[in-house]
C-alpha positions as CSV (number, residue, x, y, z in Angstrom):
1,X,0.0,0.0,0.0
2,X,0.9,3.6,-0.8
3,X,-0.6,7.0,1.5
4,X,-0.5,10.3,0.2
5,X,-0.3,13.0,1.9
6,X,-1.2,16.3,0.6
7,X,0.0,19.7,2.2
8,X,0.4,23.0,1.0
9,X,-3.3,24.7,0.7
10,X,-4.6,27.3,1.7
11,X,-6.8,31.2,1.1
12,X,-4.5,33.1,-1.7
13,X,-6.0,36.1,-3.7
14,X,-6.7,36.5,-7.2
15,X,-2.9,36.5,-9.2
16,X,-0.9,34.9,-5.8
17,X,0.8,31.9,-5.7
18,X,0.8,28.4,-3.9
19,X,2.9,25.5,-3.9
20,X,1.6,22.2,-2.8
21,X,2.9,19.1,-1.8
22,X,2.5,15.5,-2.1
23,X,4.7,13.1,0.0
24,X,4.0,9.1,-0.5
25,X,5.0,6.3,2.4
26,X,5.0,2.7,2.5
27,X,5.2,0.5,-0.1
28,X,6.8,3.3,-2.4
29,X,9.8,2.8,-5.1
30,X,10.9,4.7,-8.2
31,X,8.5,3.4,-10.8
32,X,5.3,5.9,-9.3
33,X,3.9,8.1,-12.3
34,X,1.7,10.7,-10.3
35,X,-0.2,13.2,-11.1
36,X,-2.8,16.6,-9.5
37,X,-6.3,16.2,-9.7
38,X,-9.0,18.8,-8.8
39,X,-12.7,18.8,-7.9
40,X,-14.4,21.7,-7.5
41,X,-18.0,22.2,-5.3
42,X,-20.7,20.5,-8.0
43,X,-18.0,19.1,-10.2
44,X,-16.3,16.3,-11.2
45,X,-12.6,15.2,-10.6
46,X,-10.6,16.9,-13.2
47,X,-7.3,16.4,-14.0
48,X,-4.5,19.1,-13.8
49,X,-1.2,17.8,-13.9
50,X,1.0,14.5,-14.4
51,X,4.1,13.6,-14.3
52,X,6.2,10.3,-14.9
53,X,8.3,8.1,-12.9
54,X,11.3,9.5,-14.1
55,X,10.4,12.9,-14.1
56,X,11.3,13.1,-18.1
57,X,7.5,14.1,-19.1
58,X,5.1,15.9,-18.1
59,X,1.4,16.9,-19.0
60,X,-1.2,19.9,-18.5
61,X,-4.5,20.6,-18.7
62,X,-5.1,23.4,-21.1
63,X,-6.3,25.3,-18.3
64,X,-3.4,25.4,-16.1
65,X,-0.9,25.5,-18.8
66,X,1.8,28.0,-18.5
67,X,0.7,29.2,-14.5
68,X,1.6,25.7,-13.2
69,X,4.5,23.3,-12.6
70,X,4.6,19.8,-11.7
71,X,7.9,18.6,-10.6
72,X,9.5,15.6,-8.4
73,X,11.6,16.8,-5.5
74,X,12.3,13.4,-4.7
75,X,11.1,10.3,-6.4
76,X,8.6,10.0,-3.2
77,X,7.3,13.6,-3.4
78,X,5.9,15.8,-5.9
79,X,5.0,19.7,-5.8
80,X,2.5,21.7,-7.8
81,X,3.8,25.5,-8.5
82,X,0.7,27.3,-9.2
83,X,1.5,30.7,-10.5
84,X,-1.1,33.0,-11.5
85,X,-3.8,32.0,-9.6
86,X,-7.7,33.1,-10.4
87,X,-11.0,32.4,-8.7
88,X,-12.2,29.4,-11.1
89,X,-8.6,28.0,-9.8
90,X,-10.5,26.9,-6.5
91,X,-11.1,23.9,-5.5
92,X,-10.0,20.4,-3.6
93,X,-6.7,19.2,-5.2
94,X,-5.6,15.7,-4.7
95,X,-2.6,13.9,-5.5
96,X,-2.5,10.8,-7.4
97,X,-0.3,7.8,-8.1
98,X,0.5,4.6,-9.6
99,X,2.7,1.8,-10.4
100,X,4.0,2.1,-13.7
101,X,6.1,-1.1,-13.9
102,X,9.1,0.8,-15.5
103,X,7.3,2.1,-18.3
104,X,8.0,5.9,-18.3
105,X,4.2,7.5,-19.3
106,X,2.6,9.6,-17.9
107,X,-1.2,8.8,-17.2
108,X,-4.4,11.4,-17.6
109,X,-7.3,9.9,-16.5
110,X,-8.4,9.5,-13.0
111,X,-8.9,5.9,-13.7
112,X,-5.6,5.0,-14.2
113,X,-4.5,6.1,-10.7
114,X,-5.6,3.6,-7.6
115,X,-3.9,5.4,-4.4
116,X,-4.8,9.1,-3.6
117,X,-4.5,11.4,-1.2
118,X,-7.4,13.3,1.2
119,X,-6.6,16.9,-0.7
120,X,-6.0,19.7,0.2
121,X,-8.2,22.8,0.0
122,X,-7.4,26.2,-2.1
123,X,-9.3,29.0,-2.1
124,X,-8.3,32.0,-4.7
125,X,-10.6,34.7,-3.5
126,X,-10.2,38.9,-2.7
């Protein structure tokens, strides 16, 4: 088994920045892709970000492209730099991962992840 734990959140206004955090424990090892997920109040879990096992790729949503960064600090934790930050940016973000067996892709849908984290809250409000 794999936990997540998100960290990071928080109340920022309207063009701030946040950076969160997602460290993974137990049953962890270099081939984890992971990825950032959001869901805001009415909506469905959308994706945001992804990266691979390796670090070598990485993928956006259209929405967040060019404002934020996924990157792996360590091959156990990954950190979202959101830059830019606007109201429709709100919302519940989780962090995602999955065993990838060495291959070095990384994954989109929410499906394709099976551990996640509780999320963390972020708020982009004046």
């Amino acid at each position: 088994q794999v936990q997540l734990v998100e960290s990071g959140g928080g109340l920022v206004h309207p063009g701030g920045s946040l950076r969160l955090s997602c460290a993974a424990s137990g049953r962890t090892g270099s081939y984890y892709a992971m990825a950032w997920f959001r869901q805001a109040p009415g909506r469905e879990r959308d994706f945001v970000a992804a990266i691979s096992w390796s670090a070598s790729s990485t993928y956006y949503a259209d929405s967040v492209k060019g404002r934020f960064t996924i990157s792996r600090d360590n091959k156990n934790t990954v950190a979202l730099q959101m830059n830019s930050l606007e109201p429709e940016d709100t919302a519940v973000y989780y962090c995602a991962a999955r065993y990838t067996s060495g291959r070095d892709y990384t994954f989109l849908a929410s499906y394709d992840y099976n551990y996640w984290g509780q999320g963390t809250q972020v708020t982009v409000s004046s």
